[in-house]
C-alpha positions in Angstrom: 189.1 -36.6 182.2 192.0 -35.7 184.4 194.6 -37.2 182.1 193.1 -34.7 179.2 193.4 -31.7 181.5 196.9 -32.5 182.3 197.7 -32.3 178.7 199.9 -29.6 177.2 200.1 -30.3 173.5 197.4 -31.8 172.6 196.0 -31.0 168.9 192.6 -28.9 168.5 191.6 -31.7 165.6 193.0 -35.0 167.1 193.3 -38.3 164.4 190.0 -40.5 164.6 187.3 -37.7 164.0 185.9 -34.8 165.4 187.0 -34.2 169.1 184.7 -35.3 171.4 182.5 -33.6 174.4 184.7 -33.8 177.0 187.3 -32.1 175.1 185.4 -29.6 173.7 184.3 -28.2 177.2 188.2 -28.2 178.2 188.8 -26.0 175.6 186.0 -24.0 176.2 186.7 -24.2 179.9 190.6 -23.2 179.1 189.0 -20.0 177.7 187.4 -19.0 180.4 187.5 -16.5 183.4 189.1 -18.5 186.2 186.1 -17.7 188.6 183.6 -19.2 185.7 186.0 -22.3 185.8 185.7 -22.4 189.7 181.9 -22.2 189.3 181.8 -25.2 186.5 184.6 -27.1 188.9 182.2 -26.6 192.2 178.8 -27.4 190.2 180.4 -31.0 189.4 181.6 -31.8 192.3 178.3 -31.1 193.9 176.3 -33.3 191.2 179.0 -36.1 191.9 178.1 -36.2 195.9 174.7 -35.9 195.2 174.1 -39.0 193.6 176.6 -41.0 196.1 174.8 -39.5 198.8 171.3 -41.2 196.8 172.5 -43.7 195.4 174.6 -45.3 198.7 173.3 -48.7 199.3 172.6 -49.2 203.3 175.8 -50.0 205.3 176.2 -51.0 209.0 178.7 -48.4 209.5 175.9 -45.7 209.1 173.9 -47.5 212.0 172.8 -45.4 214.6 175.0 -46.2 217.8 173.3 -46.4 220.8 174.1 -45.0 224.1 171.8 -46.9 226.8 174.2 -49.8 227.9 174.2 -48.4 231.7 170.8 -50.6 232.0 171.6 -53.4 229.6 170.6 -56.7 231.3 172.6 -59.0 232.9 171.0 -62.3 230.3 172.9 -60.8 227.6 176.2 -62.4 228.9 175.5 -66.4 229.4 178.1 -68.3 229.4 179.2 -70.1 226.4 181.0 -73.0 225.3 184.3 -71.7 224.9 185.5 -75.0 222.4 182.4 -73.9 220.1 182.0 -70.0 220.5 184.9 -68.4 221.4 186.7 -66.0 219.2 190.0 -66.4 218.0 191.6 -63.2 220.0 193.8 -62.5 217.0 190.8 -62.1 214.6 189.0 -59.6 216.9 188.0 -56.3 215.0 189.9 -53.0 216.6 186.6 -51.3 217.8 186.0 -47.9 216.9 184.9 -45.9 219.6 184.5 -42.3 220.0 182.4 -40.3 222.9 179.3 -40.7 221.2 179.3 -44.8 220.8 178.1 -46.8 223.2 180.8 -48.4 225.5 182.0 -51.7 224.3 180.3 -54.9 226.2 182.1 -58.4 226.0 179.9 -60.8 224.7 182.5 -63.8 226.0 184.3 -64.6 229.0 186.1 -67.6 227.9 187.6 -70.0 230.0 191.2 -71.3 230.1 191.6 -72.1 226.4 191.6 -68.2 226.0 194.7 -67.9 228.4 198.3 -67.0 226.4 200.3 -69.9 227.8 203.7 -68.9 230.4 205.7 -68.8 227.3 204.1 -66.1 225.8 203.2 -64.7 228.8 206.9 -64.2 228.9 207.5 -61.6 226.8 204.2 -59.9 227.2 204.1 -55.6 227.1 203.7 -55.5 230.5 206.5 -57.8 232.1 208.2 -55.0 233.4 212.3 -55.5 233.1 214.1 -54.7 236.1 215.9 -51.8 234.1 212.1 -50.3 233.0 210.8 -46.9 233.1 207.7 -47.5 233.6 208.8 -48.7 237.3 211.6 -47.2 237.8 214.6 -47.6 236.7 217.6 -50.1 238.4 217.0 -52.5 240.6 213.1 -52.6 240.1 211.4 -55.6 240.5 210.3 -58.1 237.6 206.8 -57.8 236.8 204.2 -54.8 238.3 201.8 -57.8 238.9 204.0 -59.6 241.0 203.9 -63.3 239.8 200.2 -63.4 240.3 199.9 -64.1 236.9 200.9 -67.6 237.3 197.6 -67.8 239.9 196.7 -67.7 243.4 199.6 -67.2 245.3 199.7 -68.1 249.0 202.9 -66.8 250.3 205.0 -63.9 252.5 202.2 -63.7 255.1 202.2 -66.4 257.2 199.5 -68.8 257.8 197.1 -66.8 259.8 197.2 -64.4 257.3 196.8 -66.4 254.3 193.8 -68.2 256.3 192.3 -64.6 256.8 192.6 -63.9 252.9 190.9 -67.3 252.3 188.0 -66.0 254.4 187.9 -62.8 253.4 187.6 -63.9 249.6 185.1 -66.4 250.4 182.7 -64.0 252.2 183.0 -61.7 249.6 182.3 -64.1 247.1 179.1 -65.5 248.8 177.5 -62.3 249.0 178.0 -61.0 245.4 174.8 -60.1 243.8 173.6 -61.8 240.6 174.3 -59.2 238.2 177.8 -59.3 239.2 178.2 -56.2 241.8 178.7 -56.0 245.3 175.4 -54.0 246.5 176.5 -52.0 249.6 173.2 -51.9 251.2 171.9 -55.2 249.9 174.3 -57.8 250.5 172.3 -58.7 253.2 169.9 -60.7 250.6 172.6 -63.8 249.6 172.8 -63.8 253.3 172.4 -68.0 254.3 170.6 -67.7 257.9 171.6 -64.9 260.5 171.9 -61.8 258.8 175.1 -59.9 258.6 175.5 -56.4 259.7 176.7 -53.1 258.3 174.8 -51.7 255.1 176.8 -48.8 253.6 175.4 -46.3 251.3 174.3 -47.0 248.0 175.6 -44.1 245.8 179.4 -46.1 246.2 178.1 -49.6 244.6 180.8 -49.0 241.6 183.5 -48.2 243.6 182.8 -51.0 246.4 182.4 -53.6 243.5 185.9 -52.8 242.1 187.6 -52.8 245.4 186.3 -56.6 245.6 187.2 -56.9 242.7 191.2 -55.8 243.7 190.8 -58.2 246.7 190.5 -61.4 244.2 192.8 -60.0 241.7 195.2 -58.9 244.2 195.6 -62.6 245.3 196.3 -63.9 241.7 192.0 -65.1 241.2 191.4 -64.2 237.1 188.0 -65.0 235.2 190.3 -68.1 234.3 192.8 -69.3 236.8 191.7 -69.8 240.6 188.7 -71.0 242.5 186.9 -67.7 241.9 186.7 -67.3 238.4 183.4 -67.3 238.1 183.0 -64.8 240.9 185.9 -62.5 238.9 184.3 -63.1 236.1 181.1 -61.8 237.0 182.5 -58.5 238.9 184.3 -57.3 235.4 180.9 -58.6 233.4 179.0 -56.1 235.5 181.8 -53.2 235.3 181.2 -53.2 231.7 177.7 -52.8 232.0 178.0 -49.5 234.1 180.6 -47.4 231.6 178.9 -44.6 230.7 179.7 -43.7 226.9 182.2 -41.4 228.0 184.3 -43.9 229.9 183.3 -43.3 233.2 182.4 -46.0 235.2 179.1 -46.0 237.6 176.8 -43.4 238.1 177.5 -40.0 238.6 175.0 -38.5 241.3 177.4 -38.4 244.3 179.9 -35.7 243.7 183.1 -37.6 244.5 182.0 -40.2 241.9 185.6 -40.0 240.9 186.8 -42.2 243.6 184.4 -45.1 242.4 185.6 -44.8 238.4 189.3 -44.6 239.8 188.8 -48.0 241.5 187.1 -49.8 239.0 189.5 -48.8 236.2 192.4 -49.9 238.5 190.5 -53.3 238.3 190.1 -53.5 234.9 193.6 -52.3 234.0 194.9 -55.4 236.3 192.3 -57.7 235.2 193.5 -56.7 231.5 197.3 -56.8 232.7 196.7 -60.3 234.3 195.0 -62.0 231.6 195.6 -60.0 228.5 192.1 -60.6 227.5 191.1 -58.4 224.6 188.2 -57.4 225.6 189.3 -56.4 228.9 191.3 -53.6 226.9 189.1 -51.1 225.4 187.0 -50.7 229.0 190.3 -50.1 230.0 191.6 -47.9 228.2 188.3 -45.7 227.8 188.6 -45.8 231.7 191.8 -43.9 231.3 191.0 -41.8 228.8 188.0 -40.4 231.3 190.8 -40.4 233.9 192.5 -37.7 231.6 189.7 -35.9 231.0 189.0 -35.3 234.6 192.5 -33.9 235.1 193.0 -30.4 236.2 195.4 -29.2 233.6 199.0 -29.4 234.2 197.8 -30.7 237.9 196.0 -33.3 239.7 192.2 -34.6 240.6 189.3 -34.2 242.7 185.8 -34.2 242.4 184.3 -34.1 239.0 185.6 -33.5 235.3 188.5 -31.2 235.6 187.4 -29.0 238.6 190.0 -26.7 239.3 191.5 -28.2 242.7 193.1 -31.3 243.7 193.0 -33.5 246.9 195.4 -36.3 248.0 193.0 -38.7 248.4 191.3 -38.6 244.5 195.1 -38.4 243.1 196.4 -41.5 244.9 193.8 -43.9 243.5 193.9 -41.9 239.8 198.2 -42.2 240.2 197.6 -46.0 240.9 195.2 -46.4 238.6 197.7 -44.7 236.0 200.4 -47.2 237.3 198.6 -50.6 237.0 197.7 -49.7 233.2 201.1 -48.7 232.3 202.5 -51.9 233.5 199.5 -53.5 231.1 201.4 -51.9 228.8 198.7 -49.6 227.9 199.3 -45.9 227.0 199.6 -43.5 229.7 200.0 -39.5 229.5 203.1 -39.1 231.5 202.3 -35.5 232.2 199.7 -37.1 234.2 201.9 -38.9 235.7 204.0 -35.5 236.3 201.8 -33.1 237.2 200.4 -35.8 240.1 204.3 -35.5 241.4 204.4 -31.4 241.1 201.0 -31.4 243.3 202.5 -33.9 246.2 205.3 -31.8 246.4 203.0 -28.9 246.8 201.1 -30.4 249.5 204.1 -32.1 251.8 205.5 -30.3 254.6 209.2 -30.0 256.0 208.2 -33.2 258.2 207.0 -35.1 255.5 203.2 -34.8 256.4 201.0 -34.7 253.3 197.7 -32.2 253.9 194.8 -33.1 251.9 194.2 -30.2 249.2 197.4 -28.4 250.7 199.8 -28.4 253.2 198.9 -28.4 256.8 195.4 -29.5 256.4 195.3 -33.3 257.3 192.7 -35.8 257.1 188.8 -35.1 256.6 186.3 -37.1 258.1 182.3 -37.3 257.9 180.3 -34.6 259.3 179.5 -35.2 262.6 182.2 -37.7 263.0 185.4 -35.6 264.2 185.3 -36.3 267.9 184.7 -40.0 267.3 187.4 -40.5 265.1 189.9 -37.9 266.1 192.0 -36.7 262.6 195.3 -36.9 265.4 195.3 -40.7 265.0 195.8 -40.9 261.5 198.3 -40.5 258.6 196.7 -41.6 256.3 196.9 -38.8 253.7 201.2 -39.1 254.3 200.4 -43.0 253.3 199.3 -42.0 249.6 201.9 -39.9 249.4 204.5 -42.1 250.1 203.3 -45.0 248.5 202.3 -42.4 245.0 205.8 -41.4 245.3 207.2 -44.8 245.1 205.4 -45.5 242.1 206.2 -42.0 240.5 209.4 -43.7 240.3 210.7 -41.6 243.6 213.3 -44.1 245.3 212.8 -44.5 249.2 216.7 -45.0 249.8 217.1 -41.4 248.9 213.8 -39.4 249.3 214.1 -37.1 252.2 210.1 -36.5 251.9 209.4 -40.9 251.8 211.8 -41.5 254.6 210.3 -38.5 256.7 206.7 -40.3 255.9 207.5 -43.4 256.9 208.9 -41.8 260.1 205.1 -40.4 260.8 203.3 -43.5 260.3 205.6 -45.4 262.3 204.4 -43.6 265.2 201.2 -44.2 264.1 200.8 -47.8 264.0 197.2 -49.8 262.9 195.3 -50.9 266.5 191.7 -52.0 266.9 191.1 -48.9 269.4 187.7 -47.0 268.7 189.7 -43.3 268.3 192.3 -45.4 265.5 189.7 -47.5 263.5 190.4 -46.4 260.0 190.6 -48.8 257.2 191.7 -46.6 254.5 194.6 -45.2 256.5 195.8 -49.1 257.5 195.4 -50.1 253.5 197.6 -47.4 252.1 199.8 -47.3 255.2 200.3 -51.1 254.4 201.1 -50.5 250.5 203.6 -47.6 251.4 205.7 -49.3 254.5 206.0 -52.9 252.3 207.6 -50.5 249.6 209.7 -49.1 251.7 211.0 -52.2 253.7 212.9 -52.7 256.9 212.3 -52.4 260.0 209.5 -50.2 260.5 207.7 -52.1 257.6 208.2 -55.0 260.5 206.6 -53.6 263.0 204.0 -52.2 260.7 203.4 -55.6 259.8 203.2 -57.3 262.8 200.5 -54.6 264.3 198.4 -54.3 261.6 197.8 -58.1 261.3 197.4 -58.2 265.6 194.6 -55.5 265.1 192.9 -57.3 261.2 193.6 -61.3 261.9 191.9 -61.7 265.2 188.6 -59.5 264.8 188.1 -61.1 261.7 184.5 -62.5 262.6 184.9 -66.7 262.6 181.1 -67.9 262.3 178.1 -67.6 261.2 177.1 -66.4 258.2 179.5 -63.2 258.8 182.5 -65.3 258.8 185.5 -63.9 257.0 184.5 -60.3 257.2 184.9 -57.4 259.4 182.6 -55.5 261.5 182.3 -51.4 259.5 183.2 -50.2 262.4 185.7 -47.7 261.3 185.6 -44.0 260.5 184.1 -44.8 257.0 182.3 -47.8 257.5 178.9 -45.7 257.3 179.3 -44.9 254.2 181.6 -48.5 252.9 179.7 -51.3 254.7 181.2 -54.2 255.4 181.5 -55.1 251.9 184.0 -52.2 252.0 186.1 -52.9 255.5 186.0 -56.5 254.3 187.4 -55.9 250.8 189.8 -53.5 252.3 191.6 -55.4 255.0 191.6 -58.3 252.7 193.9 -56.0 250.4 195.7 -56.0 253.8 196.9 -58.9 254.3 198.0 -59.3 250.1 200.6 -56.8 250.6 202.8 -59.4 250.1 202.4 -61.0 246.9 200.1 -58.1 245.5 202.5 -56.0 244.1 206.3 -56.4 244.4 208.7 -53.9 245.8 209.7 -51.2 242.8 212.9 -50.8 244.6 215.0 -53.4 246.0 214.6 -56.7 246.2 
């Protein structure tokens, strides 16, 4: 019928017989007011979707999606043979997710057949060049990963230290729950005789999980290479199960639930940029698309979706969560990237001290829990910044504000002294000096593994960990100082220097 109306010259009476319906209502149509053509037009179109919309067989596509994954059980994941089941990665449908679908769930965790070999490892998307922008610039190192994605890597530590990791990992690994988490105030269960102390609070299960998570990943451990795989394997299993179908991993009844969805995407962006897994990547990426959401505009994070102020603390994990997935080679707003820069600049001082939602106010600490951990002891608000900087692609040869930081916690060196027990403060402090280097990364170095190596507990059941005894450990639990000051003592294969060699 469209070929007839585009028809200029076509003869009232054509050859073969009397013209037929359709051309008789063009005609008549031609003759028409153009609003009685409009109403014909509109009357079709409408009988035409009608009878697809009745006649439309049953599809898949129409299926209602549901959004209850959060309590999914852990039986849905058993392990399969990975010879007989496993998908070819390259066949493996692009999901289509939107806010509404429920978050996509791996149905496999393959073992090493799934594993791209070293060659084509080599010229993965995320083997960072040492002339890439996404690290930055000249003179960067190779990879972000490090060359943990070869495996476990015991090296640049020493002994002690590399004994201490083994400990750490292995305590950790012992008292994973079933489902896959780490359960901050019921560890204590997959206890094997005594009973270790230090239960933290429950509301930070998501975050505490990916922070062991980092501690196995951060040593080169994948769901395929290394001793722990299964344990790995489990801990991103159980991250899956607990993205809400807006991306946001864990619950969200604390307020500050964006620290734990921070951490866990950090995992899962490494996991991903480790293994290339497929189905590592959409978690990821709808981890960093809640990431976005949550930004203030043109600024940083805090607490909650987009609250209207920032804090140091929040931003650092968001900016190294930001960092790990764009060395995946996953997409990254870089006015995210940006506007985390513009708000450390706003909340650095002429000496380099970074406050915590602006200049001049330094570290907070747990009501109640000011005298006992005195804020004077600590930088560790100037250690995010220094080490965000570095990874914002700020150079520490010539950054005023980087050098004057790493002047501050210089002075303020890791020690097992009540007054300076803070965890958090010794794990970034430890990132920023390796990035920067030299001497005062030395001595650093050599204090923070006097004060972590020897109180690592050696027996019992408790072996490998560390007593909570810090200014957070109420709330972390061991799981969390043990996780933490595992990260420690990874420093040096965990993430290469972006600058330098």
């Amino acid at each position: 019928m469209s070929r007839d109306l585009d028809r200029r010259d076509r003869p009232c009476e054509p050859e073969g017989g009397p013209p037929s319906f359709d051309e008789i209502l063009v005609e008549q149509l031609k003759r028409a007011p153009w609003f009685v053509c409009s109403l014909v037009f509109h009357a079709l179109v409408f009988l035409v979707i009608s009878t697809l919309l009745v006649d439309a067989p049953p599809s898949e596509a129409n299926a209602v999606v549901r959004a209850d994954v959060v309590d999914r059980p852990h039986e849905e994941f058993e392990d399969v043979d990975p010879e007989v089941d496993e998908p070819d990665p390259e066949e493996l449908p692009e999901p289509d997710v939107t806010l509404t679908e429920s978050p996509e769930t791996p149905d496999e965790f393959p073992d090493d057949a799934a594993m791209p070999d070293d060659e084509s490892l080599a010229d993965s998307p995320f083997e960072l060049k040492a002339t890439s922008p996404l690290i930055g610039g000249p003179g960067g190192a190779g990879s972000f990963f490090g060359d943990r994605r070869g495996g476990p890597r015991r090296k640049g530590g020493g002994e002690r230290a590399e004994r201490a990791v083994t400990w750490g990992l292995d305590w950790l690994a012992r008292h994973q729950s079933e489902d896959g988490s780490w359960d901050s105030d019921g560890f204590q269960a997959r206890c094997r005789g005594n009973v270790c102390e230090g239960k933290g609070h429950p509301l930070y299960d998501a975050g505490l999980s990916g922070i062991a998570l980092l501690a196995f990943l951060g040593a080169g451990h994948t769901h395929v290479r290394g001793e722990y795989r299964d344990t790995v394997r489990n801990g991103l299993r159980y991250l899956t199960t607990i993205q809400d179908p807006e991306g946001c991993f864990g619950i969200r009844s604390a307020p500050n639930f964006t620290y734990g969805h921070a951490i866990c995407t950090l995992a899962m962006t490494e996991a991903y940029g480790l293994t290339r897994f497929p189905l590592f990547e959409r978690p990821a990426e709808r981890g960093l698309d809640f990431i976005e959401r949550c930004r203030n505009p043109y600024s940083a994070w805090r607490y909650g979706v987009a609250p209207g102020d920032d804090d140091t603390s929040v931003t650092g994990w968001m900016v190294m969560a930001l960092k790990s997935a764009e060395g995946a080679g996953l997409k990254v707003d870089p006015t995210a990237l940006s506007g985390a820069r513009a708000f450390f600049d706003s909340v650095t001082d002429e000496n380099g001290r970074v406050g915590y939602t602006r200049r001049g106010n330094g570290p907070v600490r747990i009501e109640g829990k000011d005298a006992e951990f005195p804020a004077e002891h600590s930088e560790a608000l100037t250690a995010v910044g220094v080490v965000s900087r570095v990874f914002l692609k700020e150079d520490p040869a010539t950054s005023e504000k980087i050098q004057l930081g790493a002047d501050l916690l210089a002075r303020c060196l890791p020690a097992w002294e009540p007054e300076k027990l803070e965890f958090y403060y010794w794990y970034y402090g430890t990132l920023a000096m390796h990035q920067v280097g030299g001497p005062r990364f030395d001595r650093w170095n050599k204090a923070m593994q006097a004060a972590v190596i020897e109180t690592q507990v050696k027996d019992g059941d408790a072996k490998g960990s560390w007593p909570p005894a810090d200014a957070w450990g109420e709330e972390g639990g061991r799981v969390y100082s043990t996780a933490l000051l595992t990260l420690c003592l990874e420093v040096y294969y965990r993430y290469p220097r972006v600058f330098g060699g």
